[in-house]
N, C-alpha and C positions, 0 to 999 in steps of 0.2 A: 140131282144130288148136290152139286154147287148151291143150288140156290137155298136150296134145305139148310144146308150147312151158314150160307150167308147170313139167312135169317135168323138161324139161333145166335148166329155171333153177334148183331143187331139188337136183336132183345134181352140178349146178357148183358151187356156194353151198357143197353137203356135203364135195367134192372140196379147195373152194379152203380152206376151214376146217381139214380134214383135214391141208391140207398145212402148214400154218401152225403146227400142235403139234408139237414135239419132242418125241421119246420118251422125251428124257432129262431131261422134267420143265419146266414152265412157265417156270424161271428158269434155266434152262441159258441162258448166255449167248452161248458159241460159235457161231460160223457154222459151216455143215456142209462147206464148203470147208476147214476149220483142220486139220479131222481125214480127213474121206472123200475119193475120187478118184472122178471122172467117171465111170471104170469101172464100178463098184459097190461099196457100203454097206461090205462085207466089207474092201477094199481100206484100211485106218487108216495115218494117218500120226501114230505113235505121239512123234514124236520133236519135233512142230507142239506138244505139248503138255507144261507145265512143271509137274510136281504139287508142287515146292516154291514157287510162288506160294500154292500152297492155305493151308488151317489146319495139314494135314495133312504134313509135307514126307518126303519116301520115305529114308529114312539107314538105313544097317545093313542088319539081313535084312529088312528092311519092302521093300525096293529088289527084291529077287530073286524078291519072290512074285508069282504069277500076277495078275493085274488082278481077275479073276472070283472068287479068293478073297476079296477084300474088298467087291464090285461086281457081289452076284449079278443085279441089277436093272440097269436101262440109265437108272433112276432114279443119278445117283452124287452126287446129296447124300444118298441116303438110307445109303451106307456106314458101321456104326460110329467114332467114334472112340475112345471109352475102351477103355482094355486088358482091365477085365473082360467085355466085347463079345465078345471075340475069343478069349480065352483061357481055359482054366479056371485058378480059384483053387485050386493044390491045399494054399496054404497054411490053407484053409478058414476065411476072414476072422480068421483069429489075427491077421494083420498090416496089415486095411486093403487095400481096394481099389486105392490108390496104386500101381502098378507101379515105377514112377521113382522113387519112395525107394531102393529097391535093384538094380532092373535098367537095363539100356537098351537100346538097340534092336540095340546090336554082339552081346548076348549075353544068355543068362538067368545065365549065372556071374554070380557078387556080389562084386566088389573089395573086399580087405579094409575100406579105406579109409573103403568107402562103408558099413562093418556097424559103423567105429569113430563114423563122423559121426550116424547115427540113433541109436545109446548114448547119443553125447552130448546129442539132444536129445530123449530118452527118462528124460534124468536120472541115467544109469548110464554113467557112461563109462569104456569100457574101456580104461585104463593101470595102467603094474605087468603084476603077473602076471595079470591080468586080458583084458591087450593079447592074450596067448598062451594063451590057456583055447582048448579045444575048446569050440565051441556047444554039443554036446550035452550037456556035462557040466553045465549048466546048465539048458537046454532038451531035457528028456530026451525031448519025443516029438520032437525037432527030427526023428531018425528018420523020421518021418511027417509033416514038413514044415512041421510045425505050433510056431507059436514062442507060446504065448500070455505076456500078464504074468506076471512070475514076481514073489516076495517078494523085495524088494533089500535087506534087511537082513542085515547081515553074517551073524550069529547064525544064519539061516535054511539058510546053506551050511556054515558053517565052527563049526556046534556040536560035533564030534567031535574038533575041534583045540581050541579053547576047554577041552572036560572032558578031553582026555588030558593039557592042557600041566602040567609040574611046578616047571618052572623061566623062572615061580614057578608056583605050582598058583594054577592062576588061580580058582578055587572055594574054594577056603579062605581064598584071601586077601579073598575079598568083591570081585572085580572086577565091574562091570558085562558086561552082555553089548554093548554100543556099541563095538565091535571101534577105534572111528574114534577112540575117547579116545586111545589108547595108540600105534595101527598107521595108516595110511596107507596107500591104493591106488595111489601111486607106488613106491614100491619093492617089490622083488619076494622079500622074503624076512621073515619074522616077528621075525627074530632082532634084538635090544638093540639092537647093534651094528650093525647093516643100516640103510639109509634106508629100509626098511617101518616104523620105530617113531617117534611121532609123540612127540618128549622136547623137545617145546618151552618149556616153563618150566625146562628145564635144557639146554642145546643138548648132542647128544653128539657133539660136535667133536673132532679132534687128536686128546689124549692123554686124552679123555675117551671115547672108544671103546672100551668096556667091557661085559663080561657085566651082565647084572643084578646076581649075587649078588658082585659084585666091589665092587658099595656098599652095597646092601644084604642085607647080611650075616646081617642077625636074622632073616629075611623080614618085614619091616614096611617097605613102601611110600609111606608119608608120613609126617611129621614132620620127617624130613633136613634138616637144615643144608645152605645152599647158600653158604655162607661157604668161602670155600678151604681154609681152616687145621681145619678141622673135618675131613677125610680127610691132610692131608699138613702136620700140625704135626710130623708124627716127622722130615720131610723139612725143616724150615723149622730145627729142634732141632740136626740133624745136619751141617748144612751150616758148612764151615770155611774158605770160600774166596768171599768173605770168610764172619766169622763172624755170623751174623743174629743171635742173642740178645744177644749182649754190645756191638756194634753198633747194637741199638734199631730196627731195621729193623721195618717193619711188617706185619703178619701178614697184610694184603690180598696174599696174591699178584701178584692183577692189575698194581697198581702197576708192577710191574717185567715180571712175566711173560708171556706169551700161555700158550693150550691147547693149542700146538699142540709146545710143546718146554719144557724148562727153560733150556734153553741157550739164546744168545742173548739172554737178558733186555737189557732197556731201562733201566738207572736213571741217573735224570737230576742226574747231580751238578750239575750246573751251573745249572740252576731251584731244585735244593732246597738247595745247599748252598756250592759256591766252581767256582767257574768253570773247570774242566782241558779241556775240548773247544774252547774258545775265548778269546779273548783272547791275555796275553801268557804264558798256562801251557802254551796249547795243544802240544803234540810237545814238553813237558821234562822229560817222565817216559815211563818204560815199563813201569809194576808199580805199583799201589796202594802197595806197603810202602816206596815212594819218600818218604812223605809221613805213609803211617801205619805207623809204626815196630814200635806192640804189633800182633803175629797175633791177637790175641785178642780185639781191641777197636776198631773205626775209627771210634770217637767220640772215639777220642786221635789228634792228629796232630802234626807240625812243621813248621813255616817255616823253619828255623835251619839246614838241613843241605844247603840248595841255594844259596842267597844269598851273593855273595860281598862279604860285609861281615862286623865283628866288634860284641859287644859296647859297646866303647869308640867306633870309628865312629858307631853309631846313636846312641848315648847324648849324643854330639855332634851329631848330626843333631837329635832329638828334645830337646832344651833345651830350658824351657819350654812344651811341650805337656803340658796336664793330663790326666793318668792314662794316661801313660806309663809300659812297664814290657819291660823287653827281656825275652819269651816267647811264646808261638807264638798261646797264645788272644790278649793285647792286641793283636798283630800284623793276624787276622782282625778283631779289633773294629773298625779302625778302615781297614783296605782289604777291607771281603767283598768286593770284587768284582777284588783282585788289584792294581791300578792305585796306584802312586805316590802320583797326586793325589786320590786317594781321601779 
């Protein structure tokens, strides 16, 4: 009778124990009511349960797959979570285990987007013509999925351009092979003229958008005069309206010019010389030859041919002022700035 007795306390003990483990592992928190029905086991109430509370949250096709494909176990912390768990690499660690560098769970496609952001912090960013390369032509087994480091040195892709170029021949002239001197990965063309050329100690602006051999003419690439007048004193010589040489104008272009036109110039009579934009001269002329008489020359001018006074008047006016003299320079000498009370 003992022992009778023993053994059902035994197989209670083993029963009530038994019933106390969850199959789905000691820290399975849920009650079996969240998910099961009184019915039976089989019967889930899948809808009781939120897997975006997990680490885990179901977005994309992670959402449509079968539960048992990720959950062969009734263990479900034991489910993978990294991507190479789950997937094969068929990039064959060329690119890192990382899946989310480049994919996401909407797709295995790869936005362009998302192949210009890892360039960039791969050190290689694709802009210019670069933005629009095929991968492969770069990553030649890309074919094979496989992307590994490649040489990011210009020279290492674009030495067949480098040795055919002529204009200028970039080997005879002693160019470096540092593409980056010269060219830039922002613009999308090699040419002078293009925003691929990197002419930063000369900007090639406006009317300085030019071939190469358009200045440098001898083929010799350094030494050049970056002085204006050094390419366009035939244009500075030539000029008759007014006329610059005999004029005394100064050979800085800038002064008067921009790059971007001849036309248009800026020169400031009025800071550097007698005041026509303002004051009481402003709107009394309409032609320089108002004032400067010789074509030849506008370092000769007059005062005498707009004033409506005569010699004899002024010479009345000016009675006893010293170094007075009725003609156009004492006239400036003694109003530069135009004004009476000068």
């Amino acid at each position: 009778m003992h022992r009778l007795a023993l053994l059902m306390t035994v197989l209670l003990l083993s029963i009530s124990i038994h019933a106390t483990q969850s199959p789905h592992g000691k820290d399975f928190k849920l009650k079996c009511s969240d998910c099961h029905t009184t019915e039976r086991w089989n019967d889930v109430k899948p809808e009781n349960f939120n897997h975006d509370k997990t680490s885990f949250p179901l977005v994309g096709q992670h959402a449509l797959v079968s539960c048992k494909q990720c959950h062969p176990s009734l263990v479900f912390s034991e489910a993978p979570t990294a991507c190479s768990e789950c997937h094969t690499d068929i990039h064959q660690q060329t690119v890192g285990t990382d899946c989310e560098r480049c994919h996401t769970p909407e797709s295995w496609l790869v936005k362009r987007s998302k192949v210009k952001d890892i360039h960039h912090q791969s050190g290689f960013p694709l802009v210019g013509a670069h933005a629009a390369a095929d991968c492969q032509r770069c990553h030649v087994s890309g074919s094979r999925q496989r992307y590994e480091v490649i040489n990011t040195e210009c020279y290492s892709c674009h030495r067949d351009k480098y040795e055919a170029t002529t204009t200028p021949n970039h080997r005879t002239a002693g160019f470096g092979t540092d593409c980056t001197r010269c060219h830039n990965m922002v613009g999308r063309t090699w040419s002078g003229s293009g925003q691929g050329f990197e002419h930063g100690f000369f900007p090639l602006k406006g009317g300085h958008q030019l071939e190469c051999n358009q200045c440098h003419a001898s083929g010799a690439y350094s030494g050049l005069s970056k002085e204006c007048v050094s390419c366009h004193l035939a244009n500075y010589n030539a000029t008759s309206n007014p006329n610059h040489t005999s004029s005394g104008f100064s050979k800085d272009c800038q002064t008067c010019h921009t790059i971007n036109s001849w036309k248009g110039a800026n020169f400031d009579h009025d800071g550097k010389y007698f005041p026509i934009y303002s004051g009481t001269h402003k709107g009394q002329w309409n032609a320089c030859t108002v004032c400067h008489t010789n074509p030849t020359s506008n370092s000769v001018f007059t005062c005498l041919n707009c004033h409506e006074h005569n010699k004899a008047s002024m010479d009345s006016k000016h009675r006893g002022r010293g170094g007075y003299a009725y003609n156009s320079t004492n006239c400036l000498s003694c109003h530069p700035r135009g004004k009476a009370e000068d």
